[in-house]
DRENPA-504483 format. One record per residue (C-alpha): residue in three letters; x, y, z. Coordinates in steps of 0.2 Angstrom, whole numbers, plus 5000, padded with zeros to 4 digits. Each point is the difference from the previous one (the first is absolute). Layout:
REM residues N
ALAXYZ
...
//
This chain:
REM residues 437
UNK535346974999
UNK500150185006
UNK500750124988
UNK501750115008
UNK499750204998
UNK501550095002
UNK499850175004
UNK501150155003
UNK499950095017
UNK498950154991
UNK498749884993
UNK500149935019
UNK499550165005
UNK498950034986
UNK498949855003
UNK499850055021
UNK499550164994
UNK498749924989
UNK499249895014
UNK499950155013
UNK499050114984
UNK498949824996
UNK499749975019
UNK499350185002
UNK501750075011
UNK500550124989
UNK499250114985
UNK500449994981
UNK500950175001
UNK500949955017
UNK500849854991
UNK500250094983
UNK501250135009
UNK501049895010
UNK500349894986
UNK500350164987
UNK498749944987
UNK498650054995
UNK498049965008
UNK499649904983
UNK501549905001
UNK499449965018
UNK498549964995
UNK500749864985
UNK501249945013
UNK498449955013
UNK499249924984
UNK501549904994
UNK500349965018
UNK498149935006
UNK500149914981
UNK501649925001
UNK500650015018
UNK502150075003
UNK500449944983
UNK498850184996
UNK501350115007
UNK501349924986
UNK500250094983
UNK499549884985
UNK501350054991
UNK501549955010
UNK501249894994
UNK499350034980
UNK500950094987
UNK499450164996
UNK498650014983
UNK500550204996
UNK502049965002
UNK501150044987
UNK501049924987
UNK501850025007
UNK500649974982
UNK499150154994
UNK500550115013
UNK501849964997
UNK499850024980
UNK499450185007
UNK501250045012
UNK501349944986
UNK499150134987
UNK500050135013
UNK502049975005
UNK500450014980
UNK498850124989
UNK499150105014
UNK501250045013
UNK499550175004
UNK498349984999
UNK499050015014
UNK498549865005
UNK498750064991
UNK500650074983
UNK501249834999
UNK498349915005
UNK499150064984
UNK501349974989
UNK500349825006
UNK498149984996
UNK499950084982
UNK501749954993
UNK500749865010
UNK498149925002
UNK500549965017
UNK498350055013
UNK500350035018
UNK499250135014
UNK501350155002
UNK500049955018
UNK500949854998
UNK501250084987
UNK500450125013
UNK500349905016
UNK501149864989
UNK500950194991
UNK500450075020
UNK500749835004
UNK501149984985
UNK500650165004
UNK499450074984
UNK499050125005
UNK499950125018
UNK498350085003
UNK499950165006
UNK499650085016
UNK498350055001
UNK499550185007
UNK499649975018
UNK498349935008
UNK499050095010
UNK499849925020
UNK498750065009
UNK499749945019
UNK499849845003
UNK498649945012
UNK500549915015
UNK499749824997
UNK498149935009
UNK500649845011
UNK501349985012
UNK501549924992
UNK499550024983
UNK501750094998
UNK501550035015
UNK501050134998
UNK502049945006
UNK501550115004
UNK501350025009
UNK500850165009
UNK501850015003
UNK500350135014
UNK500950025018
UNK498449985011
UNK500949975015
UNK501050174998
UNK502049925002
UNK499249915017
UNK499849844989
UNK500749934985
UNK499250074982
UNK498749924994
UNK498549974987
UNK498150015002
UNK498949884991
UNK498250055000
UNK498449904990
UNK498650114998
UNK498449964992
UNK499450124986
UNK498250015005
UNK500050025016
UNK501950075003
UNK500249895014
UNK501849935005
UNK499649835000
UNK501749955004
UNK501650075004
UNK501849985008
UNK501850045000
UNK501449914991
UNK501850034999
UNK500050054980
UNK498649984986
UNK500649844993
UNK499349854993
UNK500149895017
UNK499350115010
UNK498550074988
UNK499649805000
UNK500149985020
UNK498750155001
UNK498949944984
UNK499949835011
UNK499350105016
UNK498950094989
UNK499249834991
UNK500149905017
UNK498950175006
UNK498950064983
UNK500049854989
UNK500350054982
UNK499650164991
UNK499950024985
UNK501150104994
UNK501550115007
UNK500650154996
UNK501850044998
UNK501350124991
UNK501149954989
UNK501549965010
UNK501249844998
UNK499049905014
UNK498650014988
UNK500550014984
UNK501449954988
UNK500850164994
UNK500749934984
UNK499649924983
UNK499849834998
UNK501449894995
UNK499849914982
UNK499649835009
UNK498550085011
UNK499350064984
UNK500349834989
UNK499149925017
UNK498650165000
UNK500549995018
UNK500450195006
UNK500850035017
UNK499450035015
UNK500650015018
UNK499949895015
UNK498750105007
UNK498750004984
UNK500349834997
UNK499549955021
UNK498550104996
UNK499749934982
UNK499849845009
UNK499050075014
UNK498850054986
UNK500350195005
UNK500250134986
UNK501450125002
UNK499850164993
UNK501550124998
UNK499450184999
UNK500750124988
UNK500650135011
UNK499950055018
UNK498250104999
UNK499249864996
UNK500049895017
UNK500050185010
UNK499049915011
UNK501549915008
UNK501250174994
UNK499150115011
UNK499749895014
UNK502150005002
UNK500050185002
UNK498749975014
UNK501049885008
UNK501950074999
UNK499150155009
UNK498749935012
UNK500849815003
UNK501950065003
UNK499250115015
UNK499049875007
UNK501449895000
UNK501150125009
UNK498850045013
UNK499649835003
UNK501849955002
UNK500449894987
UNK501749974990
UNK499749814994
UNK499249954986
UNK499249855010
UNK499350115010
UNK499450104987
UNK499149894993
UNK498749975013
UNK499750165005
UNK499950024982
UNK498649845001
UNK499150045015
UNK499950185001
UNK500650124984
UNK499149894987
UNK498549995009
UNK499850185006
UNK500650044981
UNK498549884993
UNK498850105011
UNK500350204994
UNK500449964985
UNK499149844992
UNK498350024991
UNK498749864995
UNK499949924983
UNK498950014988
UNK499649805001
UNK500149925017
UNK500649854992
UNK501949945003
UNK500749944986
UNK501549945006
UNK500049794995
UNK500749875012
UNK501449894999
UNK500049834991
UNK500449865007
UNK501449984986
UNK500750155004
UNK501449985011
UNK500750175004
UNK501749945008
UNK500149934983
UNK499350134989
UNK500950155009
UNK501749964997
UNK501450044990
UNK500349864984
UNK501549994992
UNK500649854986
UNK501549934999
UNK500649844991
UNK500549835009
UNK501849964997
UNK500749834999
UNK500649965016
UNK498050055005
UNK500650175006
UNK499150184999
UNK500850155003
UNK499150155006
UNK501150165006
UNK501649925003
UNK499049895011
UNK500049794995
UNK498549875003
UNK500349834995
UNK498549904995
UNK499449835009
UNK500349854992
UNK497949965006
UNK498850134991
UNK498349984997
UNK500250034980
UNK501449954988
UNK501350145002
UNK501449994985
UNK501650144999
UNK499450134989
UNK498350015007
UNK499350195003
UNK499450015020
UNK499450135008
UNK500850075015
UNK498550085013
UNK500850125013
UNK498550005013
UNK499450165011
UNK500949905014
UNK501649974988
UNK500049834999
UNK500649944983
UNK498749874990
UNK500349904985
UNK498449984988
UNK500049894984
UNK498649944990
UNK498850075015
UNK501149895012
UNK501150055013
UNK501949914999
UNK500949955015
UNK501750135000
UNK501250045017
UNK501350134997
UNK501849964999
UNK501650085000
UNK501150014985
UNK501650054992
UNK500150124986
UNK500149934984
UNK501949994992
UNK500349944984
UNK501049844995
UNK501250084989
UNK500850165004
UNK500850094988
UNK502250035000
UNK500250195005
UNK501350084990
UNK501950015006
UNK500550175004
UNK501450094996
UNK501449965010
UNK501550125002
UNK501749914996
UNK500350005021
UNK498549905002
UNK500249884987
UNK499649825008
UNK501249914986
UNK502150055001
UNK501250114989
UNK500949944985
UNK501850065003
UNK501050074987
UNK501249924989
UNK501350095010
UNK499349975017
UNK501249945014
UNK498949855004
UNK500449944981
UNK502249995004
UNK499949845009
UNK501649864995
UNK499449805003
UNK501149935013
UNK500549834998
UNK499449905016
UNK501249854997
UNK501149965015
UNK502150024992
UNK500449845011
UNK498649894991
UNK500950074983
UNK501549935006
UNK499449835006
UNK499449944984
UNK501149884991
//
């Protein structure tokens, strides 16, 4: 009976990589930069492979504990120490004492990270690095550099816009780029999936550090309990696409794409006035058959390594999938989800068991169709109309103060009132007084 190997999408591409370097396609130090490791670790990798076969590509430690792990009981009897007799001391001086006094032996390293996040300790800023210039990377899509350019590149002739532009880093060539209506996550999806349909993968893009990129806040006490931090939309399409995102510290560091916009609010908002154009679907194919082009020809230059590195895509990897907007939300009991203000009741028929209370996963496709995934199956939903909720009970508003003219119950008259002098009047007929024997 064959044994199952289940594999990630990176040891997927590990293992082609391998074949093309063990059928003579591709050099040891070809492979070793497009996979980031080094020409020895390509070489064990061909040797575990021809030995063994895929299961070669596999670490041989996954799915066993740790041997160098440490006793959590004695890093909590530490952190406890620390918290009590050694508050102010910092990792190092508290690690000796906990060795000579307390008898407790662990590497100062360990203290430190547990002390930073107990909050027992703040490390200080170091005095700052030194950067030097970074060499251009040697294959194409080894690193694409992404951006976006808000600007008014029609001049008032056509609505404001935003530029997106994908350049490579070794050879400074716009490998893909269009206008969008704003910089948000949608659109930066619907152009990522022209650019993969086009390119394939890279391996890694370049970005800044905006909110489509990155989550600009600390984890909440759940993420960290899970060690799950936060990331946005974008980073996790493109964790699943197997594509490093890479947020550059400041703008000087993709100047590649920086520059490039200075070029292009000068040079490309003439061109388009001359050419006539005040539509963004216009501009986008004179931006794709003639500014890009002409822009790759004066200003591109040849990489170091003709190889491309950019990977194809899987079979697995649906992008209409993949590219889209996930959101959970929790099934109620009549086998309802609400999204938006917007309701979507359930099937009765699903293709897996579906109970009130159920996480699901709401997809918002590039096309802005709605998709219902659970357990890696796709429910059956239609959207219905429904009134806003209103409570059972609701509550007795107070009585308000009512001036005597508006008082809804009458007036108790005075002892002396007129309506209180009234005589009974006797109704018995004289004549019938005097008929009676």
């Amino acid at each position: 009976m064959e044994n199952t190997l289940i594999m990630s999408n990176r040891e997927l591409t590990r293992l082609k990589t391998i074949h093309r370097v063990l059928e003579g396609r591709m050099t040891w130090s070809d492979a070793a930069r497009q996979l980031d490791l080094s020409e020895r670790q390509i070489g064990r990798l061909c040797n575990d492979v021809r030995r063994e076969g895929p299961k070669g590509i596999i670490h041989g430690l996954r799915g066993q504990p740790s041997n160098h792990q440490l006793d959590q009981e004695v890093l909590d009897k530490a952190l406890d120490l620390v918290r009590t007799k050694y508050t102010d001391f910092g990792p190092t001086f508290a690690n000796e004492k906990l060795e000579k006094i307390e008898e407790i032996h662990l590497s100062t390293f360990v203290l430190r990270k547990a002390m930073i996040k107990e909050g027992l300790y703040k490390p200080r800023r170091s005095s700052p690095k030194h950067r030097a210039w970074r060499e251009r990377r040697a294959s194409i899509g080894e690193l694409v550099q992404l951006d976006g350019s808000d600007h008014d590149w029609f001049e008032g002739r056509g609505p404001r816009c935003a530029l997106l532009i994908f350049i490579d880093d070794a050879t400074s060539k716009i490998l893909f780029g269009c206008f969008i209506p704003v910089e948000d996550t949608l659109n930066l999806m619907a152009a990522t999936h022209n650019y993969l349909r086009r390119w394939g993968r890279p391996v890694a893009f370049y970005v800044d550090k905006d909110s489509i990129y990155k989550v600009n806040r600390q984890a909440t006490i759940e993420e960290e309990l899970r060690d799950d931090p936060p990331i946005t939309q974008f980073t996790r399409a493109m964790n699943d696409l197997d594509i490093q995102v890479i947020c550059a510290n400041s703008p000087q560091a993709k100047g590649r794409v920086e520059r490039n916009f200075r070029t292009h609010q000068d040079r490309l908002v003439k061109e388009l006035r001359l050419a006539g154009i005040s539509t963004m679907e216009q501009a986008n194919v004179f931006l794709r058959d003639v500014y890009i082009p002409d822009h790759n020809h004066r200003c591109a230059v040849e990489p170091r390594n003709s190889t491309d590195a950019h990977k194809p895509l899987l079979k697995s990897q649906d992008l209409n999938q993949i590219l889209s907007l996930r959101s959970p939300r929790v099934v109620a009991n009549d086998f309802t989800l609400r999204f938006k203000n917007r309701f979507f009741q359930l099937a009765k028929k699903q293709p897996v068991c579906v109970r009130p209370g159920n996480n699901v996963f709401i997809e918002i496709r590039l096309d802005g169709s709605f998709h219902f995934r659970f357990k890696d199956r796709y429910l059956n939903a239609a959207p219905i109309p429904k009134k806003p909720y209103r409570p059972a009970y609701v509550a007795p508003s107070k009585k308000k103060n009512l001036s005597k003219s508006k008082r809804p119950w009458p007036v108790i008259p005075p002892p002396d009132h007129p309506w209180r002098s009234f005589t009974v009047r006797s109704h018995t007929s004289k004549s019938l007084l005097q008929a009676t024997p």
